[in-house]
C-alpha positions, 0 to 999 in steps of 0.5 A: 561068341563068334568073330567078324570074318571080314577085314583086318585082325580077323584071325587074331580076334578068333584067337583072343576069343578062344583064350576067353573060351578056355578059362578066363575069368570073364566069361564066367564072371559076364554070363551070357544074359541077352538071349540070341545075341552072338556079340554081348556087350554087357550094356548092364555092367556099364556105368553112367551118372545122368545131367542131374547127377543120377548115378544108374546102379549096378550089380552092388545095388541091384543084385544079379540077374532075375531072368524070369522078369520082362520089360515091355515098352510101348512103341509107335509106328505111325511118324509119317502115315498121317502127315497133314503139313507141319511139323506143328510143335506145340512148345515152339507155337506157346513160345511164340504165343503164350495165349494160342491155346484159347485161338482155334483159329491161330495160323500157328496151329496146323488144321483140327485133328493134324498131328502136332509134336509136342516137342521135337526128338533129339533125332528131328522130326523123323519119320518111322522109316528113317533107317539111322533112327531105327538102328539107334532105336534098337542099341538104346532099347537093348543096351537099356534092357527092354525085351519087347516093344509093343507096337501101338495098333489100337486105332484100326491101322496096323502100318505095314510099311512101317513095322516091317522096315523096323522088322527088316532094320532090326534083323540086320541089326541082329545079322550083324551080331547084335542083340534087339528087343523082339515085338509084339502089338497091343489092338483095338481093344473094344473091336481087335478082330480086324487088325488081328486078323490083318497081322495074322494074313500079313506077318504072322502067318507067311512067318516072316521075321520069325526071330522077332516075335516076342514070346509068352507062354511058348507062343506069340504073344498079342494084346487082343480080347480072344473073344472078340475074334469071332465073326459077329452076327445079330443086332446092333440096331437100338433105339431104347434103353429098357430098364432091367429092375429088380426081380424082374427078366429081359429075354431074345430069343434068335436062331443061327445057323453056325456054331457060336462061341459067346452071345450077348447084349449091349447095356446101358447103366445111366452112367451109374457104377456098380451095375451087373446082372446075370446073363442065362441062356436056354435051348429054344425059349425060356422053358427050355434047357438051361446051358450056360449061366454066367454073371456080369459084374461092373458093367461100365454104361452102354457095353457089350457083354458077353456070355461066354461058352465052355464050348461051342453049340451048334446050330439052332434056336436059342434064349439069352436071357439077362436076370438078378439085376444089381444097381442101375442096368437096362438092355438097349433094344429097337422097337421095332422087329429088326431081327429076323424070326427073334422075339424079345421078352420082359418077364417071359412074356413075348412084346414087341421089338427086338433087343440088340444081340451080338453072337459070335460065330466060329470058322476056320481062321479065329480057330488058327489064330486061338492055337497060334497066339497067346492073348491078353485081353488088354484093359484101357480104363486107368481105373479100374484094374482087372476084370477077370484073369489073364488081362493086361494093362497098358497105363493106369493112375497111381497105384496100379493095380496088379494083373493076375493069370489063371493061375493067380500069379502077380504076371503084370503092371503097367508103368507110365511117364505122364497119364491123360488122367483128371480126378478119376475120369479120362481127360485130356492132357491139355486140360488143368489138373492132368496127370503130367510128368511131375505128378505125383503124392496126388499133385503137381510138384510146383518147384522149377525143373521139376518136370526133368526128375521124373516124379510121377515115372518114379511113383509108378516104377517104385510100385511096380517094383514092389508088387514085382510082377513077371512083366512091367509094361513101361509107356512109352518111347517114341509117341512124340505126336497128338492130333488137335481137337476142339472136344474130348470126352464131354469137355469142350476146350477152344484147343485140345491135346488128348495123348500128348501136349507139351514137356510136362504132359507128355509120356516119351522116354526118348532123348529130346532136343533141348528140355530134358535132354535124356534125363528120362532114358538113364532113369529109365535104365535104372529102374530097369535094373532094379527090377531085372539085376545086373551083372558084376564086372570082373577086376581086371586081369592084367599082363604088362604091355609094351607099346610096339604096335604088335598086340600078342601081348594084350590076349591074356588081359581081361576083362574085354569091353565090347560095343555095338558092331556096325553102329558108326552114325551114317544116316540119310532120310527125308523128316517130317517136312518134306524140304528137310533131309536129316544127313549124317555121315560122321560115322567112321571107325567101328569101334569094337573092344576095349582092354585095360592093363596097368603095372605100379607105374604105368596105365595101358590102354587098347582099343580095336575096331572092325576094320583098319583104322582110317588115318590118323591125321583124321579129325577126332580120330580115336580118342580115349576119355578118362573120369579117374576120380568117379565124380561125374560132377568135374571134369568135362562131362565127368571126364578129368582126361582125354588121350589121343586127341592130338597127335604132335609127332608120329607115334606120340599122343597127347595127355590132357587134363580138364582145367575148367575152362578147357583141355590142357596138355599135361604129357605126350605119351607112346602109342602105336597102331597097327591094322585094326588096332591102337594101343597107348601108354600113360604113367600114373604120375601124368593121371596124378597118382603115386598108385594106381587107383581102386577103379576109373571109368572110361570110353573111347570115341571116333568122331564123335565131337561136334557140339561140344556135349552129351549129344555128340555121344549119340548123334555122332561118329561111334562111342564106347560104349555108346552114348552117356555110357562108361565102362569101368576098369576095376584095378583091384577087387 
């Protein structure tokens, strides 16, 4: 642990924290769990029941921490690189037009391939850079339990300028104490050279942000098929798809004149399924020396296959030969002789033409990046599962396959909100029958609402959970966009969405404005939970308190209940729309840590913030928010009191009570503040005891009411803890 060494009650927090050191019970009790984080807030101890009445679990239900479990989430840098006018929101255009889906040619839309929303964030169309966006992006993602964010590079852009503010924000974030998921990029998968080898020259290799990259294995990790780093030479020029039957062979022979790792062909397999061969190789020509032997199983229509080497061989004239065919597989070729001092062969017998053939090369950089990295070929199809070991998924249909290591062992799932998913092929996600987000026992649900529970997001996680594999990779958190097309995957609509369309078929996890609100984030939290455990939270520790202003007495109470540090809402960038600047300046007091005391009679209450508390004439100022009864389904939000929101003389505070209909005042009580801090007084008989209570949850904000909801709690001043979140004060064991 280590104290902030700026502003008031600097040396009185380094002495509350070396009491905690020595022996108390709350270090032992909240272990250490986010791993490079000085300040640990215990964000999996905090309780929260979400707008449907959801309630997370906590230690009781989930057990303690498991942490050789990791949580991936898919998340996206591209909000601003590709703007073409808007925003285009495709919930607002069928509000406004219930049949814009059959107009191509509606003024509604924006042009064909323009990025449309297909909602908008609870934090506005925001671009990528928007400092105050990143920031609360990394204390949800935290407080939530995600150890990596997988940036989505797969479309050949790797957005420079955007991962690194998000790199430079996140360090900060973390410079100030404060724990953030670390980040890795799942590439292009069919051709990932490119990008990889861009990321390597601008992030990886001059090791900048060092602290962020997410390990695997001891090594950075990153989404990429090894063997296609290698440089390629050969022939992709074709013309023909030649027939492989059975019995029979298909043969190039080609010379190089550098080192090769892997050689192959591209194959056709008239759209069958089931397809393989086997891929040979040989010294000069078919009666040469036989070196490598290799075979292709489910050979998908018109892919590249390789044969790859144990090791790598060195220059000359060789033969690949493909052999032992199985269903419906051919070897495109090019009539004519396109590749220089090459022969193709049927049956041994040397014909005309060429065959297409891929050699990959070696050199000095893919050499780099091999011992640098640690790959997992990422595998696109949601169908199919694994082709071989050491592959991971990104989105696959229900039930997901398990991805095995070389080892054998259960090392990943992938677990989706929605997919783009029709029947058994890729589709889009405008297109009937989609795979959206109430989808699940193998259809819709019908009912009203249904979209706000989560179904197909539940069905997917409850099999994660039961396979239990050492990585779940979750899609996603902030995709938000998807161009408009007019043709997808051989079907042609008058409008078409692919990735993302409108509520219900859609895959964010991030609040949205309106719809479901953050009805996904909490029940993503929870399952998070059940996969990763939670800490305990220790009973409280009591001392009695006399409200004086001076605080001495409070260092030996326990547990201490922490918030983010430099979190206060202070937010300024331009949107989407260029004509609009999201502002938010209500950030003002940096709450810190909270403690608990009681005694028979009386309930204490103290908060300390960062700096000195700003006066307490401010508006909204320092308010404390009691649920006693544990029913989030009463009171304001849950709440059944709030302290402090009314101060009607020096030194006396308001007691209210939720009536229903609004906040009366059922006591004024003592407070005192001092330098940093605030302390206040409350008898149980004013909270409707003649006892004090097993438990209560509570929170203290500054600020924050605005709105009058939820949102006020993450868009506004500063809460603790933050957001939806309480945290609970356990009076006895």
């Amino acid at each position: 642990m280590v104290a902030n060494s700026t502003g008031a009650g600097y040396h009185q927090r380094v002495k509350i924290i070396l009491r905690v050191v020595a022996g108390l019970s709350l270090v032992a009790a909240f272990a250490g769990r986010t791993a490079g984080a000085a300040w640990d807030t215990f964000p999996d101890t905090w309780v929260a029941t979400d707008a449907l009445g959801r309630v997370v679990p906590t230690h009781a239900e989930v057990g303690p921490p498991r942490t050789d479990r990791t949580l991936g989430l898919f998340y996206f840098l591209w909000h601003g690189a590709h703007i073409q006018g808007g925003p285009y929101d495709v919930t607002q255009i069928l509000a406004q037009d219930p049949d814009a889906m059959s107009k191509p040619d509606s003024p509604l839309w924006g042009p064909l391939h323009a990025p449309h929303h297909w909602g908008e964030s609870l934090f506005g169309y925001y671009l990528t850079q928007d400092e105050g966006v990143l920031r609360k992006h990394a204390q949800m993602l935290s407080d939530a339990g995600v150890d990596v964010v997988i940036f989505d590079v797969t479309n050949q852009i790797t957005y420079p300028e955007d991962y690194r503010a998000l790199l430079r924000v996140w360090s900060e974030v973390r410079a100030a104490g404060n724990p953030t998921p670390q980040v890795a990029f799942l590439t292009p998968f069919w051709d990932p050279a490119r990008v990889v080898r861009q990321l390597w020259r601008d992030l990886y290799q001059p090791g900048l942000f060092r602290d962020l990259w997410f390990r695997w294995e001891g090594r950075p990790l990153i989404l990429a098929d090894p063997a296609l780093l290698l440089e390629r030479t050969g022939n992709d020029q074709q013309d023909s798809p030649v027939p492989l039957p059975p019995g029979q062979t298909l043969g190039q022979t080609f010379t190089t004149d550098r080192p090769f790792e892997g050689v192959g062909g591209r194959f056709p397999t008239w759209n069958t399924s089931g397809a393989g061969m086997t891929l040979t190789l040989f010294r000069d020509g078919p009666t040469g020396e036989l070196l490598h032997r290799q075979r292709a199983e489910n050979v998908r229509d018109n892919e590249w296959r390789m044969l790859k080497l144990p090791a790598p061989l060195p220059p000359g004239t060789y033969y690949l030969e493909a052999s032992e065919s199985q269903g419906r597989i051919g070897w495109w070729s090019h009539s004519a002789d396109v590749l220089p001092g090459s022969t193709s062969f049927t049956n041994r017998q040397p014909g005309a033409g060429d065959r297409t053939l891929r050699l990959l090369t070696t050199d000095d950089e893919s050499r780099a990046l091999r011992d640098f990295f640690t790959f997992r070929k990422p595998q696109p199809d949601y169908f199919q599962g694994p082709t071989g070991p050491d592959q991971w998924s990104w989105l696959e249909i229900h039930p997901q396959h398990v991805f095995t290591n070389a080892a054998g062992l259960k090392e990943q799932m992938a677990v989706g909100v929605a997919q783009n998913a029709v029947g058994r092929r890729l589709g889009a996600m405008s297109e009937p029958g989609a795979r959206g987000r109430s989808f699940h026992r193998g259809a819709t649900d019908p009912r009203p609402g249904a979209v706000r529970w989560g179904l197909n997001f539940a069905e997917q996680w409850e099999r994660a959970l039961a396979e239990d594999p050492r990585f779940v990779f979750v899609t996603g958190w902030n995709e938000w966009i998807a161009g408009r097309f007019a043709e997808f995957n051989g079907v042609r609509l008058p409008v078409m969405f692919v990735d993302q369309f409108d509520q219900e078929h859609s895959r964010d996890l991030e609040p949205m404005r309106g719809g479901h609100g953050d009805d996904y984030y909490y029940q993503f939290v929870g399952f998070v939970r059940r996969y990763k455990g939670a800490r305990p939270v220790p009973p409280i520790t009591p001392s009695p308190i006399r409200v004086e202003g001076r605080f001495d007495d409070w260092q030996s109470v326990a547990p201490e209940f922490r918030d983010t540090l430099g979190d206060p809402v202070r937010r300024r960038h331009r949107g989407w729309d260029p004509a609009v600047t999201y502002e938010n300046q209500t950030g003002r007091n940096d709450l810190e840590a909270a403690k608990v005391s009681f005694s028979a009679t009386h309930l204490w209450l103290y908060v300390r913030c960062r700096e000195a508390l700003t006066p307490a004439t401010d508006t909204n100022w320092m308010t404390a928010w009691l649920d006693v009864d544990g029913n989030a389904t009463n009171g304001w939000l849950g709440y059944d009191f709030r302290l402090n929101a009314k101060r009607p003389e020096p030194n006396r505070a308001t007691t209210e009570r939720w009536s229903g209909a609004g906040w009366t005042t059922v006591a004024t009580v003592e407070f005192r503040s001092a330098g940093n801090e605030l302390e206040i007084e409350v008898p149980w008989e004013r909270l409707g005891f003649t006892e004090p209570p097993r438990q209560f949850d509570f929170k203290w904000t500054d600020n924050c009411e605005s709105a009058g909801d939820w949102t006020d709690f993450t868009l506004n001043g500063d809460a603790a803890p933050n957001d939806r979140f309480n945290y609970r004060a356990r009076l006895r064991p």
